[in-house]
N, C-alpha and C positions, 0 to 999 in steps of 0.2 A: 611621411606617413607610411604604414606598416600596410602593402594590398597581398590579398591571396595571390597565391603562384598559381604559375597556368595547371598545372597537373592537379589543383585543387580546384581549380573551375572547373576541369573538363569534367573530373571524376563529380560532383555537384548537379555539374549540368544533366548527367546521365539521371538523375533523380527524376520522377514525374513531377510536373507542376501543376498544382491546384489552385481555383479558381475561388483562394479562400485568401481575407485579410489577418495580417497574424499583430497581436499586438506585445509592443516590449517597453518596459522601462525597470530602470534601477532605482533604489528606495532603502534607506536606511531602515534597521531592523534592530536597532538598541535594546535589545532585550532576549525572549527564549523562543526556542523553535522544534520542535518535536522530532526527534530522530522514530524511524524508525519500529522502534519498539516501543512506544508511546512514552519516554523519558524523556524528561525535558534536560536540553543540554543550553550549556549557558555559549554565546555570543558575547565581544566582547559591544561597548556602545558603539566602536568604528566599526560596524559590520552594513553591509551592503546586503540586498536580495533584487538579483536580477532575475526578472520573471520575463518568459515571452508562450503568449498563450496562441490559441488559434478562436478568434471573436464566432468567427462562423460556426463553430461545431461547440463552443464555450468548454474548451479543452487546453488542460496544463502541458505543456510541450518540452519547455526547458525551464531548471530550475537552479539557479548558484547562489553559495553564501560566500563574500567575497569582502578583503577588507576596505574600509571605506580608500584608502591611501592608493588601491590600486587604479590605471589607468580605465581607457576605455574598452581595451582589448579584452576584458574579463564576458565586457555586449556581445561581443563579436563570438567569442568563443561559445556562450553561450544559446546564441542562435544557430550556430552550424551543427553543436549537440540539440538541438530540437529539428533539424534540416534530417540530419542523418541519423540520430538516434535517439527517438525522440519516446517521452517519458510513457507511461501508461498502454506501453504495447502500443501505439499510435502508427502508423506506416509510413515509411522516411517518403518526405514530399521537402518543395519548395512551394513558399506561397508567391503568389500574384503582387501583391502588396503588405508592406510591412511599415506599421503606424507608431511613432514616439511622439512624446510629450515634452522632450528635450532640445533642444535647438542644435547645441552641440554633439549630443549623440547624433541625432540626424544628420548634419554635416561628417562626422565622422565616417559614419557606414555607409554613405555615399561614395568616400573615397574608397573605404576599404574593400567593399562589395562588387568594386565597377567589374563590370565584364559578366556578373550574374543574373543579372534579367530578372531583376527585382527592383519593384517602386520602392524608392522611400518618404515616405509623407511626413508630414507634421502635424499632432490635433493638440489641443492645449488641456483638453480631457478624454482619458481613457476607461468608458464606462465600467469595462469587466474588470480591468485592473485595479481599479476606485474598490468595484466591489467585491474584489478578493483580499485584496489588502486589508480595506474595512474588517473582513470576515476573520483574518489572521490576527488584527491587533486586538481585534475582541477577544478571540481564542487564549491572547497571552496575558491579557489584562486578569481574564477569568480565572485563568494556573499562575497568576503570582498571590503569594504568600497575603492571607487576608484574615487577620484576626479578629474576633470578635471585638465589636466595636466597642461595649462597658470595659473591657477589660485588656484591651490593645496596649496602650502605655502602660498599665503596672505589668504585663506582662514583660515588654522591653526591659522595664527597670529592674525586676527579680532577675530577670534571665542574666542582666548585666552586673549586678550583683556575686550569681556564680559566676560567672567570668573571673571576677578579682577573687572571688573565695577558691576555684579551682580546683575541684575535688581531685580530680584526674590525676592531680599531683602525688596524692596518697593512694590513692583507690587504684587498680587495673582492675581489667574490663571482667576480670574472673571473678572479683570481691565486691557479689553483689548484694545489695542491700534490697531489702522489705521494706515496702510501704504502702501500712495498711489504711485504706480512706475509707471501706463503707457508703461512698456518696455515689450519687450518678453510674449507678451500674457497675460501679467497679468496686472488686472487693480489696485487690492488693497487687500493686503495682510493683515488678521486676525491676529494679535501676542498674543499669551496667554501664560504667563511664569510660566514656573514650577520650583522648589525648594523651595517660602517658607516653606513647609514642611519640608523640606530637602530629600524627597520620591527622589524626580529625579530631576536633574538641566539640564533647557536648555530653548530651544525655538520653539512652534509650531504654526510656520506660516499658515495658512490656506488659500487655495483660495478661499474662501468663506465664509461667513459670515453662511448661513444656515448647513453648513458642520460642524463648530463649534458648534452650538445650537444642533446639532442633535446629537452630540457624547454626549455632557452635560447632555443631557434629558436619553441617553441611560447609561449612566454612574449612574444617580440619581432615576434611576427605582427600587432600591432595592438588593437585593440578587436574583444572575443571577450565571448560570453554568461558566465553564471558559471557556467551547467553545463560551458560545454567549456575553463573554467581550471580546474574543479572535475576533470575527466575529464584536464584535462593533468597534473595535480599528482598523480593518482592512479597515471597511467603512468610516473613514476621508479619508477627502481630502487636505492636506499640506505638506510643505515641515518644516523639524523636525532638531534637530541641540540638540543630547543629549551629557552629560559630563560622559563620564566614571570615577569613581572613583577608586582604587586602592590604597589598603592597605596590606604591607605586615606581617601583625597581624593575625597568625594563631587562628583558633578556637577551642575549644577545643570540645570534648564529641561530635562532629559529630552536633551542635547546633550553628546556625549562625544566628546571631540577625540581626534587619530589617536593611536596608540599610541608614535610616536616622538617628539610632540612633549611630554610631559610632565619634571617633574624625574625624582630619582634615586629607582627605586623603595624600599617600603618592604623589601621583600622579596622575594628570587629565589628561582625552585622548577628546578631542571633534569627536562625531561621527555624520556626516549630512546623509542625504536621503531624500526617500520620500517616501509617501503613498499614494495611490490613491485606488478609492474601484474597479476599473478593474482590477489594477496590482499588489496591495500589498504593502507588504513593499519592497522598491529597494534603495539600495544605492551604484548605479553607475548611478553619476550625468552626465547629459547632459551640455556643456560649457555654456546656457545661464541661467542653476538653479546655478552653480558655480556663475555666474554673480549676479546674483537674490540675493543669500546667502551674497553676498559682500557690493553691493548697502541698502538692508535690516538692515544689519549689522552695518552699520557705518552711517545709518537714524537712529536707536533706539537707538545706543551709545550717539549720539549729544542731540538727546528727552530729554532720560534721564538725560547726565550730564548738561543738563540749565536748567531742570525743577525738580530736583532732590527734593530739599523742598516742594514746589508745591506737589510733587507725595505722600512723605512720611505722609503728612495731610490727617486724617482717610476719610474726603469725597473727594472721586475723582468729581477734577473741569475739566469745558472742557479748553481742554489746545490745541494749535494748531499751527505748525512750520513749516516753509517749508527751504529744506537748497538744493546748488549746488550740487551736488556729482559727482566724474569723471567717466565717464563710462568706464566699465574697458576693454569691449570691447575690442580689438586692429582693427579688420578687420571691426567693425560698427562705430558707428556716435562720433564724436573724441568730438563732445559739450556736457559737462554737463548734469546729467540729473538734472529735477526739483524734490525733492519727498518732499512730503509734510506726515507727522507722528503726528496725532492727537487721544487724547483721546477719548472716546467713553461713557460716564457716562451712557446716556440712557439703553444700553447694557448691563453697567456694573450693574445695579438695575433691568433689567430684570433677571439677569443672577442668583443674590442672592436673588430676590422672590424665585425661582425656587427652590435656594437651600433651603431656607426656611422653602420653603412648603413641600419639601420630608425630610425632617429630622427636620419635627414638632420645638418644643421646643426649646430654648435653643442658644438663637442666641443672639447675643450682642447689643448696641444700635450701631454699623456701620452698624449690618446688613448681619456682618461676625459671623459666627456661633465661638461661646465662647470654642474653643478647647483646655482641660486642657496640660500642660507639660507630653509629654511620655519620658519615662526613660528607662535604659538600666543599671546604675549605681549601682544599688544597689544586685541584686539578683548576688553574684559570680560568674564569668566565669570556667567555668566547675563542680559547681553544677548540683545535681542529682535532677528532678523533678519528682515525682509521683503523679501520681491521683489517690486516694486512698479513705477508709473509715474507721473511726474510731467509736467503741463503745462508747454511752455515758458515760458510766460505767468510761473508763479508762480518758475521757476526764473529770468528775467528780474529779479521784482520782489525776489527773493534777493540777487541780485546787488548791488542797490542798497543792500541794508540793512546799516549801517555794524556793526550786532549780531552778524552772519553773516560767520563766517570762508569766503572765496568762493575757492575754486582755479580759475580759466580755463582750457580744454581748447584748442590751439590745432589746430582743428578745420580741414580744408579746407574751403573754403564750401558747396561743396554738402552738408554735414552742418548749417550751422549754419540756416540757413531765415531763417523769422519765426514769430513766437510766435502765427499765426492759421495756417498752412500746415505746419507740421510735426507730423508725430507725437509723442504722448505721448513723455518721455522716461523710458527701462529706469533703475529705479535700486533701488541695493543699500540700504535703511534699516535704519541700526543704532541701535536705542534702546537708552539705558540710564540713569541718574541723571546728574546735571551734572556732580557733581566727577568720575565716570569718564569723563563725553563730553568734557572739557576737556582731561584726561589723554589721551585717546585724539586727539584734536583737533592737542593738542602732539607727540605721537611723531608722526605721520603729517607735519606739515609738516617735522619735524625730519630725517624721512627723505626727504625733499626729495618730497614727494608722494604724489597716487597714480596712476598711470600706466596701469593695468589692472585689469579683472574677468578671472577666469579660473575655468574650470569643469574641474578635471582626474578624468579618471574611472578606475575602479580596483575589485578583484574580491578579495575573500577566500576563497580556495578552499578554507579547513576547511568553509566554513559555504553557500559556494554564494552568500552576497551581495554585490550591486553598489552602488556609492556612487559619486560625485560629492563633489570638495573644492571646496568655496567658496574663491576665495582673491584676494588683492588684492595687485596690485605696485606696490610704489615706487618711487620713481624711485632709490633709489640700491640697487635691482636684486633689492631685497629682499622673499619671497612672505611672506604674513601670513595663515594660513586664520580662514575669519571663520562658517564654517558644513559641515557633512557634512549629502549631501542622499540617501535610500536609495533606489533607482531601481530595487528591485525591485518596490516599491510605489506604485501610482497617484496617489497626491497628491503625494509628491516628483515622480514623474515630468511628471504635466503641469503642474508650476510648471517645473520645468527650459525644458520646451516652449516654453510660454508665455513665456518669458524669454528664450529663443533668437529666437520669431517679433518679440517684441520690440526686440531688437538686429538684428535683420535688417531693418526696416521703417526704424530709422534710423542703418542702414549702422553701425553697428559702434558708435556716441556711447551712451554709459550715464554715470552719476554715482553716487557715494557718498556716500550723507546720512545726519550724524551729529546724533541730536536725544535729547534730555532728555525728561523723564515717564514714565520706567520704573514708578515710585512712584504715581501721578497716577489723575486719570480718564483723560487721554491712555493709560493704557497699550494700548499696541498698534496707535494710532490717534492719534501724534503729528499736534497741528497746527502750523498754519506758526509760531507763537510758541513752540515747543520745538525749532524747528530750529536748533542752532547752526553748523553748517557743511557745504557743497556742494565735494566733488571732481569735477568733471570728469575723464571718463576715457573710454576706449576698451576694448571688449571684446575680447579676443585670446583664440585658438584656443589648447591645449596645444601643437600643434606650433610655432605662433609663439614661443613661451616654450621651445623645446625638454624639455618636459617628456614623460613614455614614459607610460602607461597605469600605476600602480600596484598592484602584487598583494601583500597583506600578508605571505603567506610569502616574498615573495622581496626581496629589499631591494635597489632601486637606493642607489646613491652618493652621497644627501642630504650635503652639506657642514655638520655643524655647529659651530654658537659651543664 
């Protein structure tokens, strides 16, 4: 068993002790938990929540979400963050005694603790913790998704319905359609469909037409913090109808590629709400948005399947339909309603000026910005990525090596030096086993190269976090992301840095080194005899690649296979 070192007792010891019972246990937490910013972030079902409170002053102290798989040490750690730094501006103390529910915890912290001058008890009920927990799973039960009760199932089943019908497939998120209801307060619902990217699939209704142009304009502003994509996302105004995907395709190395590049999920969950910029995000529908959802739903189904051909024709024509739908109502008006679901061209050319003009260059003759194929297929799943530097020296003596598959960078000279006078050279190292570096070795020249590094950056506004895509282009125009770097967090961050001041020192030259010993003592620490092959390449900005800032709720126009 794992005991604190004495230099961590003494320093511990030095703490004041209080003459207070603290109480701790661990509890699974298979569901959502509030970050923060009042968004709810998902948890996967193996999730832990280690709590240790202080009973006497009924004060939260330390707080971890931890996976279920992990040991005990996750207890331990979390008691010494409530010993020494403890939540709520609280004042670092030790307590007198410290109380579990657990048999084996208790034995554990026994061992682990010795030499601290703390009791450890056992009670088989912990009242505060009973009713904090109680108070939590209330809290989560009340923020999951709750549909009106008359109209729960048919909403699942329309919702699932667009699923196989798939607007998304024809429509981008610019080719927004009118849908006019008249009913329940609303005069005419904004629909803007997200998934051609494959980013997120569903549908975001808006009440408004201005509410829609105002998200767009706030989305196309550039690179923005994640609080204020998080604060843009929050100020629409519609009701949202997203497709949970679900795949049970573990990932390896702690490294989980974006959401759109994966295959066909195993399973879709449709989740509805709303958002409004008073309330936020809510999704416990009131009966007459369950109605709204319904009516909506089975107007754009109809749109779609007559005008299917019509839509798929790169210029959106104005298209215009009006059909009966039964109101689903029981206790309101038993007639039909009228709704009429028409296209909106003029919108949809305002909408892709807009885009246009924030992301310069690089736009097609529709008018839709020319976005290459992003990949996921190539760089191994569980591949090791390093950002690193090589001397030119040994990059020279690569060159020569008849072993080493060498790509030539046709560099203007003052990039290329001499291997005594130049700087280290930026290079992206992907280790993994042979026969995948081989594989991977063959696609990359087969795609006529690799022509670029590229760092494109992008914000999840459920969750408030920023990331950075790794990605590599080929020469036949193709991106390949090879790493996600979290850039809310200091060690993604200043590798990013460090890799930027890097390509900056030699003007823009970086390389791609593919080497063997994933398996090995080499791992992580390939040397020059696992390296089978050097790309030369150039680092390019997003804007150079015409690529936009990425936000996971809102799906630009990824073309794919």
């Amino acid at each position: 068993m794992t005991r604190l070192n004495r230099i961590t007792l003494d320093r511990l010891k030095r703490l004041p002790r209080v003459a207070s019972v603290w109480e701790g246990d661990r509890r699974s937490v298979g569901g959502l938990m509030d970050d923060e910013g009042g968004l709810r972030q998902r948890h996967t079902e193996s999730s832990d929540c280690i709590l240790w409170v202080d009973s006497s002053h009924g004060a939260v102290r330390g707080l971890t979400i931890v996976p279920t798989t992990c040991g005990y040490e996750p207890v331990v750690r979390t008691l010494l963050q409530a010993i020494e730094s403890p939540q709520g501006n609280l004042a670092p103390a030790r307590p007198q005694k410290i109380v579990v529910s657990d048999r084996e915890i208790q034995f554990y912290l026994r061992g682990a603790l010795q030499g601290l001058d703390i009791a450890i008890d056992y009670a088989p009920e912990l009242p505060l913790i009973d009713e904090l927990f109680n108070a939590l799973q209330q809290s989560a039960e009340m923020s999951e998704a709750e549909l009106p009760p008359r109209y729960a199932e048919a909403m699942i089943d329309k919702a699932m319905e667009m699923w196989e019908l798939a607007p998304w497939n024809i429509l981008n998120e610019q080719q927004v359609l009118a849908v006019e209801l008249n009913a329940w307060d609303i005069d005419t619902l904004y629909v803007s469909m997200l998934g051609m990217g494959g980013v997120e699939y569903g549908l975001l209704m808006y009440r408004s037409l201005d509410s829609l142009k105002q998200f767009r304009q706030r989305v196309l502003m550039g690179q923005q913090s994640p609080k204020q994509m998080q604060e843009a996302f929050l100020e629409q105004d519609c009701l949202y109808l997203n497709f949970e995907l679900f795949d049970d395709e573990p990932f390896d190395n702690g490294f989980q590629p974006a959401g759109w590049l994966g295959t066909a999920p195993e399973a879709v969950q449709p989740d509805f709400g709303s958002i409004h910029p008073l309330e936020g995000m809510r999704s416990q529908l009131a009966d007459e948005e369950g109605a709204t959802f319904l009516v909506a739903m089975e107007a754009i189904g109809r749109f779609v399947t007559r005008y299917r051909n019509q839509l798929e024709k790169p210029s959106l024509k104005a298209l215009k339909s009006s059909y009966k739908i039964p109101n689903p109502q029981k206790n309101g008006s038993r007639s039909p309603l009228q709704v009429t679901v028409r296209t909106l061209p003029e919108v949809t050319e305002e909408l892709v000026a807009e885009t246009d003009e924030a992301l310069g260059d690089g736009v097609g003759p529709t008018g839709l910005v020319n976005f290459p194929v992003l990949r996921d297929d190539y760089v191994p799943e569980g591949a090791i990525i390093i950002l690193t530097q090589f001397q030119r020296r040994m990059l020279d003596d690569l060159r020569h090596d008849s072993a080493v598959a060498f790509q030539a960078q046709a560099w203007p000279k003052a990039l290329n030096g001499t291997a005594t006078n130049s700087p280290d050279l930026p290079v992206v190292l992907i280790q993994t086993s042979r026969p995948k570096a081989k594989t991977l070795i063959q696609q990359l020249q087969q795609a006529q190269g690799v022509q670029a590094v590229c760092f494109n950056p992008g914000s999840d506004p459920f969750s408030g976090e920023a990331f950075e895509l790794g990605l590599l282009q080929t020469g036949d125009g193709e991106l390949h992301l090879f790493a996600e770097y979290e850039t809310n967090g200091s060690a993604d961050r200043h590798l990013l840095e460090r890799w930027n001041q890097w390509q900056n020192d030699c003007s823009g030259a970086c390389a791609v080194v593919i080497a063997s010993g994933i398996t090995g003592n080499s791992k992580g620490k390939p040397g020059v005899k696992d390296i089978l092959a050097v790309f030369e390449a150039r680092c390019k900005t997003p804007k150079e690649l015409h690529l936009p800032p990425l936000m996971l709720q809102y799906a630009a126009e990824w073309e794919m296979d």
